[in-house]
N, CA, C and O of each residue as an XYZ file, in Angstrom:
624
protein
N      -6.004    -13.106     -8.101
C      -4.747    -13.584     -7.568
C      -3.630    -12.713     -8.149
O      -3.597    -12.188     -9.262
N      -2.714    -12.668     -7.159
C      -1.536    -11.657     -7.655
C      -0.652    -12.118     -8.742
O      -0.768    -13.328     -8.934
N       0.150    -11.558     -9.471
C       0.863    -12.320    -10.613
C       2.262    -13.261     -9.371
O       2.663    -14.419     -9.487
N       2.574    -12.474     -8.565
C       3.229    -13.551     -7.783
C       2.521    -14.283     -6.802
O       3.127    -15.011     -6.017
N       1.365    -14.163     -6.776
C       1.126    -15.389     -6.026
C       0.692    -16.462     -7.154
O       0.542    -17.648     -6.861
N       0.504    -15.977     -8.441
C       0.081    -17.244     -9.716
C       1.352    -17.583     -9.833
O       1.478    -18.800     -9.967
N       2.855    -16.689     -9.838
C       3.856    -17.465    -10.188
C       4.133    -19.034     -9.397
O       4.444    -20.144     -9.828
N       3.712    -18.232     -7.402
C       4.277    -19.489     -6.719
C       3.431    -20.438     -6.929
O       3.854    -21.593     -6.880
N       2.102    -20.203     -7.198
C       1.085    -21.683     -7.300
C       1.545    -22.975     -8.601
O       1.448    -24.201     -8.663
N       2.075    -21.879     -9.517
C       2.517    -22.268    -10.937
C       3.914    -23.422    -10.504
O       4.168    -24.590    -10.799
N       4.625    -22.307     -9.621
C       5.966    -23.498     -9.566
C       5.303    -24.178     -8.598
O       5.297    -25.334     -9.021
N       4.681    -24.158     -7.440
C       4.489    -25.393     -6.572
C       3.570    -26.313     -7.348
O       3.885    -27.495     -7.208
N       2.400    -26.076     -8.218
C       2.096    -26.927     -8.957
C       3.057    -28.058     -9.685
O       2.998    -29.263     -9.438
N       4.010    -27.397    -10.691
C       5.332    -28.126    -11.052
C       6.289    -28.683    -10.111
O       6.399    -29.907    -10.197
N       6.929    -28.177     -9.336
C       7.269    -29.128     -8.368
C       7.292    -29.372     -7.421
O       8.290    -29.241     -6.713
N       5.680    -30.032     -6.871
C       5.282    -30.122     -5.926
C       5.150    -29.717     -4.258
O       5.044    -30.309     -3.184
N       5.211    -28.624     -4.654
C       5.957    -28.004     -3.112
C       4.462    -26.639     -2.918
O       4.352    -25.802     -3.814
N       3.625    -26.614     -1.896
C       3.435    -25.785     -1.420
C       4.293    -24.502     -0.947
O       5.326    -24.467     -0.279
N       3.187    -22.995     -1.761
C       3.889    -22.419     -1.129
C       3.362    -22.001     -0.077
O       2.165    -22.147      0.172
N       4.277    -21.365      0.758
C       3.886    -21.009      2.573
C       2.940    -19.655      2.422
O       3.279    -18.723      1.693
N       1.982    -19.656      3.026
C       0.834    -18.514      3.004
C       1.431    -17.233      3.297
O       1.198    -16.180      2.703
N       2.498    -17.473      4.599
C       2.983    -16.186      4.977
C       4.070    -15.461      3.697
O       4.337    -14.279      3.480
N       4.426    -16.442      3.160
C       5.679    -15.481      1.877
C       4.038    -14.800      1.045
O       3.844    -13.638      1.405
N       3.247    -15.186      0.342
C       2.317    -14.306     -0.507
C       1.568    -13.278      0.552
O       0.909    -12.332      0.121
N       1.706    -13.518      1.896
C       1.190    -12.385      2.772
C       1.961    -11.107      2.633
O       1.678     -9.965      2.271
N       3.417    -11.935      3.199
C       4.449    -10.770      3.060
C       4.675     -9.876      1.866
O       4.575     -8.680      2.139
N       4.948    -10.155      0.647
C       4.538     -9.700     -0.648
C       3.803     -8.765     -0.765
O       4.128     -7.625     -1.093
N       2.147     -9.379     -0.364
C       1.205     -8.546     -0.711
C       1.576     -6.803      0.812
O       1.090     -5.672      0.803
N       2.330     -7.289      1.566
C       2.105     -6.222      2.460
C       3.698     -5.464      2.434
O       3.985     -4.411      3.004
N       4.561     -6.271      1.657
C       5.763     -5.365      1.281
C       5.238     -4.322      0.223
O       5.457     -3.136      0.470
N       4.317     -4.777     -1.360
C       3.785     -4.252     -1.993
C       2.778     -3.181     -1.576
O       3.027     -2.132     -2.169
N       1.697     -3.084     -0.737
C       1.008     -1.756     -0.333
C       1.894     -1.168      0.241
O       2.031     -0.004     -0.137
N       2.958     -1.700      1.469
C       3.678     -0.579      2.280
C       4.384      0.069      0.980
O       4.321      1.290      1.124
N       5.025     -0.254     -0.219
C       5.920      0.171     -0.863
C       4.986      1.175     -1.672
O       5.653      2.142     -2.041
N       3.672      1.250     -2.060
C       2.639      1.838     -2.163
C       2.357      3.407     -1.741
O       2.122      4.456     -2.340
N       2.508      2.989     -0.410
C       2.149      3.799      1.049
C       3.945      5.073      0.817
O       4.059      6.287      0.988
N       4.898      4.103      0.424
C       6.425      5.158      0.826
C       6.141      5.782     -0.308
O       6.582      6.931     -0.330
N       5.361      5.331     -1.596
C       5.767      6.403     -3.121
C       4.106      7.412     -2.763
O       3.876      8.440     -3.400
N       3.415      7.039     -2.001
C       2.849      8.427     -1.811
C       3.640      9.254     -0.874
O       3.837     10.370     -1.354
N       3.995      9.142     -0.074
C       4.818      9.938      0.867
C       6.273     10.797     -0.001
O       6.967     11.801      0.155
N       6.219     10.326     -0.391
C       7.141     10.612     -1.597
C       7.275     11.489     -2.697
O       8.145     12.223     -3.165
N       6.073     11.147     -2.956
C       5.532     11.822     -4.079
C       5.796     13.687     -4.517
O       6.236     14.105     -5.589
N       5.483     14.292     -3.644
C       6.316     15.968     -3.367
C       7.281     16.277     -3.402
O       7.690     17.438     -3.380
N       8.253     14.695     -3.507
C       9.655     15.343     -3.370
C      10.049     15.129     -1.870
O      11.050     14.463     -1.604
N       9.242     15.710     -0.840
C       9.809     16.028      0.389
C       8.795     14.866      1.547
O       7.605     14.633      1.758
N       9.992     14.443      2.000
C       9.157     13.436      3.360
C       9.034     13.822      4.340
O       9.498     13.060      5.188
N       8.741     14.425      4.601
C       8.165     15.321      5.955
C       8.270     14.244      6.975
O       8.080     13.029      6.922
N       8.641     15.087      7.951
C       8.883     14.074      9.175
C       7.364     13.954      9.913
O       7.366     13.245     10.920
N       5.943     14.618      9.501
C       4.590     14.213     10.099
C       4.195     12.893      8.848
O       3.387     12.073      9.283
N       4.744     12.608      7.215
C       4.543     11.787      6.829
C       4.897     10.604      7.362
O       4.137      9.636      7.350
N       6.457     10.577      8.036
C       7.339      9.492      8.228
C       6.658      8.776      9.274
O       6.459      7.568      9.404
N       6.262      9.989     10.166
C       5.282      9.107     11.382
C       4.221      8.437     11.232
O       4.092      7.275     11.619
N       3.101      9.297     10.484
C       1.781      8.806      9.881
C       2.175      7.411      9.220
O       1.395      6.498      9.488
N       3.163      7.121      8.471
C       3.275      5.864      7.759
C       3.834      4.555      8.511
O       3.659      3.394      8.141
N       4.393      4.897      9.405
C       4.761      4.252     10.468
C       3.708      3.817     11.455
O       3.761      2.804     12.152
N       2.588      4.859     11.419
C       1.473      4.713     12.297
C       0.813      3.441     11.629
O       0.619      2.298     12.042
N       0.533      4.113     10.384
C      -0.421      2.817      9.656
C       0.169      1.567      8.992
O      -0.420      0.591      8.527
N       1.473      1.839      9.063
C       1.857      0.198      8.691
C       2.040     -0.568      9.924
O       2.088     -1.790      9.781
N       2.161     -0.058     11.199
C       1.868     -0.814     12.192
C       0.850     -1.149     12.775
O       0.654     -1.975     13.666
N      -0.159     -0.099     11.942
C      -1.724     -1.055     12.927
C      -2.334     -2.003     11.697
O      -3.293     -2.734     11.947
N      -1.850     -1.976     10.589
C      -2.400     -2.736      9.271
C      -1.150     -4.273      9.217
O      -1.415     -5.475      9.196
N      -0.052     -3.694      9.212
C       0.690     -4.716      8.603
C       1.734     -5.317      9.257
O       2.298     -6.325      8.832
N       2.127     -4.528     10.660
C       3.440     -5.024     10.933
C       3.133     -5.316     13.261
O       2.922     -4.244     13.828
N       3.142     -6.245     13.957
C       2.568     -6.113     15.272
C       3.328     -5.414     16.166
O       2.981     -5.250     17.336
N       4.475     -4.934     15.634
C       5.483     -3.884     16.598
C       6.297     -2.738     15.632
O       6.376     -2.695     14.404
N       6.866     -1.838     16.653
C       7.384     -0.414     15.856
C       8.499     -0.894     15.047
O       8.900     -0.471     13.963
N       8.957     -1.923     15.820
C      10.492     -2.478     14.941
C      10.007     -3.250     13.463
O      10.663     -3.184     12.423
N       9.130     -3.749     13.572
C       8.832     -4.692     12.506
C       8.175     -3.647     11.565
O       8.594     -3.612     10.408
N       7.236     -2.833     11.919
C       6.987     -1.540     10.688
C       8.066     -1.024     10.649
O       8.228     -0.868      9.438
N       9.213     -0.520     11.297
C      10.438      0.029     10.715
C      11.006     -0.551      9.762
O      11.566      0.186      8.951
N      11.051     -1.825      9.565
C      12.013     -2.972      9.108
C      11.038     -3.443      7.749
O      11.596     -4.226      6.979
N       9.792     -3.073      7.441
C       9.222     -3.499      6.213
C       9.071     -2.200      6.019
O       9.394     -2.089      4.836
N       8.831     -1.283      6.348
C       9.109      0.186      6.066
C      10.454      0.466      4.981
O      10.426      1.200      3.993
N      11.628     -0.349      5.481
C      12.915      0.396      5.193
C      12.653     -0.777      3.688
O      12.698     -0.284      2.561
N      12.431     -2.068      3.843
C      12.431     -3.122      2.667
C      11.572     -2.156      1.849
O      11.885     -2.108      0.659
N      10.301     -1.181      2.330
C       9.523     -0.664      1.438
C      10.151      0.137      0.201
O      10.232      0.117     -1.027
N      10.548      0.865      1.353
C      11.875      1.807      0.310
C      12.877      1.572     -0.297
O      13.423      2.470     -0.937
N      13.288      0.538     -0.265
C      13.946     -0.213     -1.313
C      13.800     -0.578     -2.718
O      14.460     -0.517     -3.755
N      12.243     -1.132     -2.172
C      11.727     -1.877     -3.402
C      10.846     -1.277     -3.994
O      10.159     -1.846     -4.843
N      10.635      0.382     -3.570
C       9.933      1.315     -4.672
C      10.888      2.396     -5.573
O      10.660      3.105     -6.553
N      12.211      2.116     -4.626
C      12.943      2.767     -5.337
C      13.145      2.098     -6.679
O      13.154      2.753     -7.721
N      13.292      0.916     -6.645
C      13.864     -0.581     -7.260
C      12.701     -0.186     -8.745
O      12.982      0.230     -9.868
N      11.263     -0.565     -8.067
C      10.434     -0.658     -8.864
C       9.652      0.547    -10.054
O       9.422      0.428    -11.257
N       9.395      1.688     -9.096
C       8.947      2.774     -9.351
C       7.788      2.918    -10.324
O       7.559      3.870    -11.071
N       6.999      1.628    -10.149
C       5.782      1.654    -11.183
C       4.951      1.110    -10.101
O       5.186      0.163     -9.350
N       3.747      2.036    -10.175
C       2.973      1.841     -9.155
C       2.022      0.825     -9.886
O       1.786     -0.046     -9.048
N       1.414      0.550    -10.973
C       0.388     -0.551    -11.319
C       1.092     -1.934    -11.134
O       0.568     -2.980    -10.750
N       2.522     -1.691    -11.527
C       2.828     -3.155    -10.721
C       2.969     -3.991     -9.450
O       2.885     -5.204     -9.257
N       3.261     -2.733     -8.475
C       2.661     -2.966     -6.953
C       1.393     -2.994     -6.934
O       0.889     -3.894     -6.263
N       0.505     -2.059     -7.631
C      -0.782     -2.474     -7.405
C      -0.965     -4.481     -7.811
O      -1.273     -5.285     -6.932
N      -0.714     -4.845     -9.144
C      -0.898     -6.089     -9.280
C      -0.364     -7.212     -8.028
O      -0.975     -8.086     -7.412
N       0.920     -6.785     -7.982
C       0.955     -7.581     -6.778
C       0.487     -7.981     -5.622
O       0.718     -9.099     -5.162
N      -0.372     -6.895     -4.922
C      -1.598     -7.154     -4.265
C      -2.155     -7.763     -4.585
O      -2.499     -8.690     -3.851
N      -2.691     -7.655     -6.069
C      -3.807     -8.366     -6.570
C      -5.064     -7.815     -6.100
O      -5.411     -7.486     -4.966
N      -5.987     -7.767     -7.787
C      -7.589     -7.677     -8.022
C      -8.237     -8.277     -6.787
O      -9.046     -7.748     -6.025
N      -7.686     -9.548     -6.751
C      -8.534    -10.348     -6.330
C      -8.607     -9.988     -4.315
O      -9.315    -10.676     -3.579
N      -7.868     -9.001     -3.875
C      -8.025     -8.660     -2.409
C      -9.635     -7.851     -2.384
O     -10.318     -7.240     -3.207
N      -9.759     -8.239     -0.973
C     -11.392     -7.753     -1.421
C     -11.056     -6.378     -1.133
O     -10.013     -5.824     -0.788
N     -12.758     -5.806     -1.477
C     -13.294     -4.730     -1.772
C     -12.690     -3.826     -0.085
O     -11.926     -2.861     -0.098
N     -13.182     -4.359      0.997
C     -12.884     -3.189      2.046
C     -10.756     -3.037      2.468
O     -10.109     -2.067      2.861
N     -10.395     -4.214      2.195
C      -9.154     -4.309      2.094
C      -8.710     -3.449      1.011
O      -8.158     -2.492      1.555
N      -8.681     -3.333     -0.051
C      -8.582     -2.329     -1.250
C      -8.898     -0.837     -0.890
O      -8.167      0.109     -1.182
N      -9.927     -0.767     -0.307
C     -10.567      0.724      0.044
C     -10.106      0.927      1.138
O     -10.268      2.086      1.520
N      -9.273     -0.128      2.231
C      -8.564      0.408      3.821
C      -7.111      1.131      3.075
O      -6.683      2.190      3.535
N      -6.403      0.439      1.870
C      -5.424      0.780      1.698
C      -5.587      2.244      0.930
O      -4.568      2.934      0.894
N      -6.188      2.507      0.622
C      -6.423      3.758     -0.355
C      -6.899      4.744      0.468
O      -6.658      5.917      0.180
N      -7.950      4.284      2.082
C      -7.405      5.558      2.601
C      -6.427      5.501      3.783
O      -6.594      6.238      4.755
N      -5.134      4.395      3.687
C      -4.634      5.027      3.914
C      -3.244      5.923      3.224
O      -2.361      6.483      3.874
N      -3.367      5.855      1.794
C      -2.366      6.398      0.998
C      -3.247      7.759      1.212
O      -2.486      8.727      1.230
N      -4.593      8.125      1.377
C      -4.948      8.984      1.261
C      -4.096     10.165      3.068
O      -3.543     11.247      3.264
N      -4.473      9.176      3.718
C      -3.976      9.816      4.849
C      -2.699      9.988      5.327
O      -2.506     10.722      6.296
N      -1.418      9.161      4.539
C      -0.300      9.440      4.296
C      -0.250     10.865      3.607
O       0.111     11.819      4.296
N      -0.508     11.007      2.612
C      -1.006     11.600      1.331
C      -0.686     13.453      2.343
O       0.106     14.365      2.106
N      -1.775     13.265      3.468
C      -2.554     14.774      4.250
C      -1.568     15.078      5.343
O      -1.437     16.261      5.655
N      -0.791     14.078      6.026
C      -0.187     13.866      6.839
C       0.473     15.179      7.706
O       0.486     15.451      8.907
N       1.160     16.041      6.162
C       1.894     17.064      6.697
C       0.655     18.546      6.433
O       0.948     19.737      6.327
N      -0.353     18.076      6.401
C      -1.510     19.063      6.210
C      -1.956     19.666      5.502
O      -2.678     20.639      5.717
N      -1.421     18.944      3.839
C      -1.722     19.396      2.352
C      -1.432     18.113      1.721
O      -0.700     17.199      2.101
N      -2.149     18.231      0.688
C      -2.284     17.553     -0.234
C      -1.707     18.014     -1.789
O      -2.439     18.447     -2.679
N      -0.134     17.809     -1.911
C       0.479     17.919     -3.284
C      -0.201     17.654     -4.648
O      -0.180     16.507     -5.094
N      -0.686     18.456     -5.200
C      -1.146     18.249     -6.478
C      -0.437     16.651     -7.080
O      -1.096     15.679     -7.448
N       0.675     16.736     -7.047
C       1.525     14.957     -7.513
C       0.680     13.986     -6.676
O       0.111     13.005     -7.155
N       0.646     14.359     -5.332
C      -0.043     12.672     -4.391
C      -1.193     13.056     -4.355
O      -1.857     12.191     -3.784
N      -1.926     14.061     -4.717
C      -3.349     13.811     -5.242
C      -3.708     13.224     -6.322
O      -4.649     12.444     -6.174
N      -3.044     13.381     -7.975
C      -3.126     12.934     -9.142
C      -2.470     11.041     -8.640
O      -2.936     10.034     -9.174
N      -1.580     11.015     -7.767
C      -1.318      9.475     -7.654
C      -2.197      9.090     -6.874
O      -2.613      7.967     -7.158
N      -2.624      9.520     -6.068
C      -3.456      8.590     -5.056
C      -4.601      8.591     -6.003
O      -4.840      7.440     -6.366
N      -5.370      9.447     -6.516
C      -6.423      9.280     -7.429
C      -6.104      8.075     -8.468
O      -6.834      7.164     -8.857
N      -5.364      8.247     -8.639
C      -4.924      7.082     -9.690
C      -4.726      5.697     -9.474
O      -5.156      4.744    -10.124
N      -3.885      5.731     -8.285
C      -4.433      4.066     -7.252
C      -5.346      3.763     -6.947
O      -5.658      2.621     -6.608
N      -6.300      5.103     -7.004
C      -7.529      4.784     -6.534
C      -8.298      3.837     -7.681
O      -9.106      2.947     -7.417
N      -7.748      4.336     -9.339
C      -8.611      3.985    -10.171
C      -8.018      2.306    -10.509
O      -8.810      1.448    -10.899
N      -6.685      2.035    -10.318
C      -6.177      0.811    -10.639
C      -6.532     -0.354     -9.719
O      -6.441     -1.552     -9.983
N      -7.052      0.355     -8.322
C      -8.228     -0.575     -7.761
C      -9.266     -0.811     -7.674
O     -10.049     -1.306     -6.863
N      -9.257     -0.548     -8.287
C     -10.976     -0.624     -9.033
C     -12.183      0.309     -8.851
O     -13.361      0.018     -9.060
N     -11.574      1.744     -8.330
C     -12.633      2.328     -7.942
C     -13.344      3.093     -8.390
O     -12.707      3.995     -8.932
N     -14.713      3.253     -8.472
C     -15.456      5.110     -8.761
C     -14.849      6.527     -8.592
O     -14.185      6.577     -7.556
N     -14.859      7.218     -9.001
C     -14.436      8.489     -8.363
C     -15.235      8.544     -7.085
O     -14.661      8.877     -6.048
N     -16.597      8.224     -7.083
C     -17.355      8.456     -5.798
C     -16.751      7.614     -5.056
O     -17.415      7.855     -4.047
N     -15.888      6.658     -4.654
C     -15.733      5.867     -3.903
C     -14.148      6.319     -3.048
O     -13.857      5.977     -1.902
N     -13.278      7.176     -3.997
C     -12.083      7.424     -4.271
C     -12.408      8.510     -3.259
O     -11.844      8.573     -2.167
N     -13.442      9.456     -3.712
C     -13.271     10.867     -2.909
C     -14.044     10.052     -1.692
O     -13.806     10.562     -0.597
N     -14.620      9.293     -1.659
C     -15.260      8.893      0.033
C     -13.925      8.653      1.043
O     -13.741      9.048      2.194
N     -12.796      7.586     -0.136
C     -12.086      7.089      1.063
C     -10.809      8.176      1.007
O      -9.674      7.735      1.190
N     -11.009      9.561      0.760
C     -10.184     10.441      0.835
C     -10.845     10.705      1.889
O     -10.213     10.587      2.939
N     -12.184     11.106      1.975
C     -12.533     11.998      3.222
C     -12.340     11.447      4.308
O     -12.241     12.169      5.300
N     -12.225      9.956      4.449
C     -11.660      8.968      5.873
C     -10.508      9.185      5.789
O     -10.203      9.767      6.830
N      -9.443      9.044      5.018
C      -8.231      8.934      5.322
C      -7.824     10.547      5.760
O      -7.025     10.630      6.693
N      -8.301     11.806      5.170
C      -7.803     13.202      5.175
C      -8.442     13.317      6.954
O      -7.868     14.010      7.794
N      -9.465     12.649      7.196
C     -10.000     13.138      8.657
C      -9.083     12.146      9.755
O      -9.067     12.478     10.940
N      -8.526     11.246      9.423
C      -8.057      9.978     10.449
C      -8.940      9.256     10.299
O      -8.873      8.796     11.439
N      -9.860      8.657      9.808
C     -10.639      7.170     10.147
C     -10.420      6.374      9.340
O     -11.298      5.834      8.667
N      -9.146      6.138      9.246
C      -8.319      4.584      8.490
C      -8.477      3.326      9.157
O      -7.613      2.884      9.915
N      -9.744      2.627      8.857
C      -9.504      1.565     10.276
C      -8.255      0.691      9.552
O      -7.952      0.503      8.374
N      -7.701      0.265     10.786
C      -6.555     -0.869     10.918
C      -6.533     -2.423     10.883
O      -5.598     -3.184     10.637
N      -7.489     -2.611     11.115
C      -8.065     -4.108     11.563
C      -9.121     -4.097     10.520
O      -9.891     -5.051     10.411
């Protein structure tokens, strides 16, 4: 469980109030998209084939129209500017997301990552590194590089 989704269980435990599924959804998918903008990021330069690619995949993963990935897109960038520590977005997801959900998001930081048709020594050493704060193998890390660097990020 994410540390904010233990916070809201913690206060709705105390005073009695369920929290709504969709706020710890949103969270967990403001947190990867914000994920997704600090790899794009990462070089310094946002290439306008990144801007698209990320737009691509936060709308077939997280958002059901172009406006609504624009619009958690732009909250993304906000709140990585805000944050700028990637293990704490990682926590906010939370351990506890499963295994192919964890490995969809990693390739697609990986395929953000290739977008403009290289791979920056910086968003290679970070994406490797998200790779490891989710729990992964190196063998598992370079697998879901080779999906994300080719396009086969599934969405669904």
């Amino acid at each position: 469980m994410s540390l904010i989704a233990r916070l809201r269980a913690y206060a709705a435990d105390a005073f009695g109030i369920a929290p709504p599924t969709e706020a710890v959804e949103d969270d967990e998918h403001l947190a990867a998209t914000a994920l997704l903008v600090h790899v794009a990021r990462a070089d310094g330069v946002l290439a306008p084939a990144e801007t698209e690619r990320l737009a691509r995949v936060v709308r077939g993963r997280y958002a059901a129209t172009a406006e609504a990935a624009d619009a958690l897109i732009a909250r993304a960038s906000s709140f990585d500017a805000e944050t700028r520590d990637v293990a704490m977005l990682v926590e906010m997801i939370g351990r506890d997301a499963d295994g192919p959900e964890r490995r969809r998001l990693l390739a697609m930081a990986w395929s953000v990552a290739g977008a403009d048709g290289a791979v920056d020594e910086f968003e290679e050493a970070l994406v490797w590194r998200l790779g490891k704060l989710l729990g992964f193998d190196d063998g598992a890390i370079a697998g879901a590089r080779g999906e994300g660097l080719a396009g086969r990020v599934p969405t669904k």
